[in-house]
N, C-alpha and C positions, 0 to 999 in steps of 0.2 A: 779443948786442948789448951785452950787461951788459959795463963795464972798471971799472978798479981805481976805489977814490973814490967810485962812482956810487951812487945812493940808488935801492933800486926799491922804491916802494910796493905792496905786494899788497892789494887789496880782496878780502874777500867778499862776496857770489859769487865764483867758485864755491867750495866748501867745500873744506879742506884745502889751499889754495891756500897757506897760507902755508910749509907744507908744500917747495913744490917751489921758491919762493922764496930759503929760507932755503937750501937746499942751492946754486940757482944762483951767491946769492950766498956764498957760502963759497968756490965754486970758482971765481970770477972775481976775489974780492977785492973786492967790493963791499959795503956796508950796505944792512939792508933794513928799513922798517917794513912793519909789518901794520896796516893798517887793520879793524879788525874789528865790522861792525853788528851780527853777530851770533857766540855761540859753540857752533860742531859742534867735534866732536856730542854736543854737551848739549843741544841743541835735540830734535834726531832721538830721543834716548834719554828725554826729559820727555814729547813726544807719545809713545813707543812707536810710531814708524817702522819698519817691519821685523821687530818682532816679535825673539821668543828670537835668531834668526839677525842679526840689526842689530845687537840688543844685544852678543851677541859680537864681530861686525866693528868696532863701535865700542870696546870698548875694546881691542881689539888696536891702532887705529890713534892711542890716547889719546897712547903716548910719543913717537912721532914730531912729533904736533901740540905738544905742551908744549916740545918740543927746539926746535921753529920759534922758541915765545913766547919760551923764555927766551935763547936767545943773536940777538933781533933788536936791532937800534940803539933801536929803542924800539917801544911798541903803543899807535896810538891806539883810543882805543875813545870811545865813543858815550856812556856812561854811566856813574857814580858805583859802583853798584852791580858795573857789569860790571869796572869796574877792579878792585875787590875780588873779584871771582872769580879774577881772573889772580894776584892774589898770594895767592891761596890753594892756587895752580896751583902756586907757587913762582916766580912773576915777579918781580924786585926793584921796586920803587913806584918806581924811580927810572931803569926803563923801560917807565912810564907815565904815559900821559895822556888824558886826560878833553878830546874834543873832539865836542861835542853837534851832531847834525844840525841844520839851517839848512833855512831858506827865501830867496829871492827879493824881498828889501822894495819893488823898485821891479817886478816880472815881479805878485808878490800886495801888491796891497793895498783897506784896505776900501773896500768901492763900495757905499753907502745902497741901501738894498732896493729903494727906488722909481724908483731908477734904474739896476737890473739887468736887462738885455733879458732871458737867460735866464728870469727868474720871469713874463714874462710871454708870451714861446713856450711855458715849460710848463705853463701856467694856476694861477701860483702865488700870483698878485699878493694875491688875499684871504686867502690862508693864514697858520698857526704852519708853521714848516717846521723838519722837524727832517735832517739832511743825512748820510750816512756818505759819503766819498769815498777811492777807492784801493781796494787788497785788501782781499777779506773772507776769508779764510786759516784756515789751521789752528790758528792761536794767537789768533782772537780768536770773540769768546761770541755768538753767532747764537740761542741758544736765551731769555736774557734779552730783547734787542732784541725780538726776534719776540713775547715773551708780554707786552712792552708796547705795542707796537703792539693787539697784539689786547684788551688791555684799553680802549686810549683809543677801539678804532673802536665798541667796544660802550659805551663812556659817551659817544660822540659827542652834543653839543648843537646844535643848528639854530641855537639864538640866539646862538651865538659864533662866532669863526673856526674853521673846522677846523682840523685838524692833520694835515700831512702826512710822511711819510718817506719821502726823494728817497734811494735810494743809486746811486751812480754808478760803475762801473768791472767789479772783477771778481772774481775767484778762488777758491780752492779747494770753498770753500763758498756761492758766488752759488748754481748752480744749488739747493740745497737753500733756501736762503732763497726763491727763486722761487716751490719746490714748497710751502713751507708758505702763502706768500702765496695761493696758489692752491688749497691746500686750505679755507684758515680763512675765505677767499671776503673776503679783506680789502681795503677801495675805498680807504683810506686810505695807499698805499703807490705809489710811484713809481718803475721799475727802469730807468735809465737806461747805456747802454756808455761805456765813457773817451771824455773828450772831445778837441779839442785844443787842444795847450797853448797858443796863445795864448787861449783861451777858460778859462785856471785859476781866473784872479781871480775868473771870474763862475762858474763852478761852487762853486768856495768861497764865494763869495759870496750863493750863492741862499737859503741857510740860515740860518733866522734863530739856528739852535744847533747843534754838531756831536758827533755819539757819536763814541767813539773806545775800541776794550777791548784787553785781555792777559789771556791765562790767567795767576793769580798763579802756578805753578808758571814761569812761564818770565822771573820779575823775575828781574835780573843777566845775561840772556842776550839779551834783546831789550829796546828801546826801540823803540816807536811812535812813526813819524816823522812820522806825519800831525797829530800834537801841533804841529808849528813850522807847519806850513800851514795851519792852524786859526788860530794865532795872528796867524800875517801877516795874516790876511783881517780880522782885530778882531772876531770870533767865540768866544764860550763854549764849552766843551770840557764835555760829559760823558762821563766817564772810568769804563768797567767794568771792576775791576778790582780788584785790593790795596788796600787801604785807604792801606798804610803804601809801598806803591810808587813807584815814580820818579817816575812820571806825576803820580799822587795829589800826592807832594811837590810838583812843581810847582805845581800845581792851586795847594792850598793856600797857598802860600807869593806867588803873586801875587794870589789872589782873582778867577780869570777863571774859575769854575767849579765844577762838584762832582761827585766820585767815589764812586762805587755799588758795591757789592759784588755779584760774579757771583750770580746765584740772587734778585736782590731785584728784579724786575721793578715791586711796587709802590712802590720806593723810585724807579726810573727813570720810572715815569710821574707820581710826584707832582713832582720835580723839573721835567718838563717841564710839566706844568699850571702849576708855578709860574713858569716862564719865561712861558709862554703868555699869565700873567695880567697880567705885572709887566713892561710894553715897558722901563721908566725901568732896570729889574735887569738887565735882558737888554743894555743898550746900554751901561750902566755897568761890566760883566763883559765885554765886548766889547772897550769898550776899553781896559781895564787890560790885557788880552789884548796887543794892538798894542804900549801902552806897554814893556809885558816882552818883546816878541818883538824891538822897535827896539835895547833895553838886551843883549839878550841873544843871541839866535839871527840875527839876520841875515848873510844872506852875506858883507857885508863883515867882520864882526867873524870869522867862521869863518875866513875866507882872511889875515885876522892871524896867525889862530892856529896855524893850519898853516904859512905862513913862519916862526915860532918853533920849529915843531916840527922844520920840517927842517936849519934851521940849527943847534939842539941835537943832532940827529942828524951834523951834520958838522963836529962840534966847532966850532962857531963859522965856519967857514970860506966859508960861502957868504951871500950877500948877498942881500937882498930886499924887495921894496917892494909897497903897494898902494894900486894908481891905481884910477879910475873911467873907463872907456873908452867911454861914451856910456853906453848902458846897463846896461852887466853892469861885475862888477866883474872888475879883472885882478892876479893874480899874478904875480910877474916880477923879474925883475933889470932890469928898465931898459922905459919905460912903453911901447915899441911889441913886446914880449915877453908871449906870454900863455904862461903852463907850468904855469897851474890846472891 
């Protein structure tokens, strides 16, 4: 389908994808960016995926992938840090760009606890609620969470709200989190399956605060996207993880939150006792949240950014605009055009 002129963006999923791209487009005459959320396989070789035999396959398949990076029209990527791995790849910085994952500002936004039906289908209405929503994966810290959890259910107080932990969705590592919930005989813990998405706002919303981790081995390679959805909702972010990481930087730099370092489960449950004590912190961190996500991540400002991006990719030569099309926003040459 690919002709001369044409721009084909490759996203990962699936890995090496840029790979087949970059050749398509060479042999059609076209340009192509990579979009890339993440980078294989330096992913797969940080967890040790496949063992000795991965690790070989992996880097036999290194040169090809870097031949994708360096002769694409450009690479957006997700992240600060991950931009700096592509030029250390040998990408030129000036076929890169730094385009942060979004949320939905008008699909997620904050909805007051007291009037979230969820919290009260799931009998949460008297609760501290602490929420994890989306994958629980191979690159984020199950064993922290969990040893805070079983700290808070064992100082559990009568004469205060409880504290719950709602996690919602799924992956690599739910079932094991399930198993230890069920081993450590923990009352304080709620396991609920993805919901649907018209139902996001109030899943994110059930939470009076949301965990969110990365193993620091895999900063530059991934960003946790559940950071913007967190934000849309005007929700606090506790962050496990690098201190000095992407995330963390965020954290810190708008003051919606605080980041723990993997292994410090007493440092995640004093944070959260202090959310728990202090509603005026919690709401004030909330919505600085909102305010930076309005400023910064929302769909619309993303879909600016990407019409910049592509027009930079076709040397100036294509045109682009962005409307509001009732509720979603739209990409486009011309406002009854959607080619998000």
């Amino acid at each position: 389908m690919a002709r001369r002129a044409d721009i084909i963006v490759g996203k990962t999923d699936p890995p090496l994808l840029s790979v087949m791209v970059a050749a398509i487009a060479k042999l059609r005459g076209a340009r192509h960016i990579n979009w890339a959320q993440d980078i294989f396989p330096e992913v797969a070789e940080a967890l040790k995926i496949g063992g000795r035999p991965g690790g070989l396959a992996f880097r036999f398949l290194k040169p090809a992938r870097n031949w994708s990076l360096k002769t694409a029209s450009m690479n957006v990527v997700v992240g600060t840090r991950m931009a700096a791995h592509l030029q250390r790849l040998g990408v030129p910085p000036s076929r890169t760009r730094v385009i942060a994952n979004w949320s939905d500002g008008q699909l997620i936004a904050p909805i007051p606890l007291a009037k979230n039906a969820l919290r009260n289908e799931w009998g949460l209405d008297d609760s501290f609620v602490v929420g994890y929503a989306g994958n629980l994966g191979r690159a984020h810290d199950v064993d922290t969470l969990v040893d805070a959890i079983t700290v808070l259910h064992e100082q559990a107080d009568a004469s205060s709200a409880p504290i719950v932990f709602v996690f919602v969705g799924g992956g690599a590592q739910h079932a094991r989190l399930q198993e230890e919930v069920a081993r450590r005989k923990l009352s304080n813990v709620q396991v609920r399956p993805y919901q649907d998405k018209d139902r996001l706002a109030e899943v994110l919303g059930v939470a009076d605060v949301h965990v969110l981790s990365l193993n620091p081995i895999l900063e530059g390679l991934i960003v946790p996207s559940k950071f913007y959805g967190i934000t849309a909702a005007g929700r606090p972010a506790l962050f496990i993880g690098a201190l000095d990481g992407e995330i963390a930087q965020l954290i810190n730099q708008t003051d919606c939150g605080f980041t723990i370092a993997p292994g410090d489960a007493q440092a995640l449950t004093s944070r959260i006792l202090q959310l728990a004590s202090d509603p005026e912190l919690c709401l004030a961190m909330g919505g600085r949240a909102r305010a930076a996500f309005e400023k910064h991540w929302d769909k619309k400002r993303a879909l600016v950014q990407w019409a910049e991006a592509l027009k930079a990719a076709s040397d100036g030569n294509m045109q682009f605009m962005v409307a509001e099309s009732g509720s979603r926003a739209v990409l486009g040459d011309s406002l009854d055009q959607d080619v998000a």
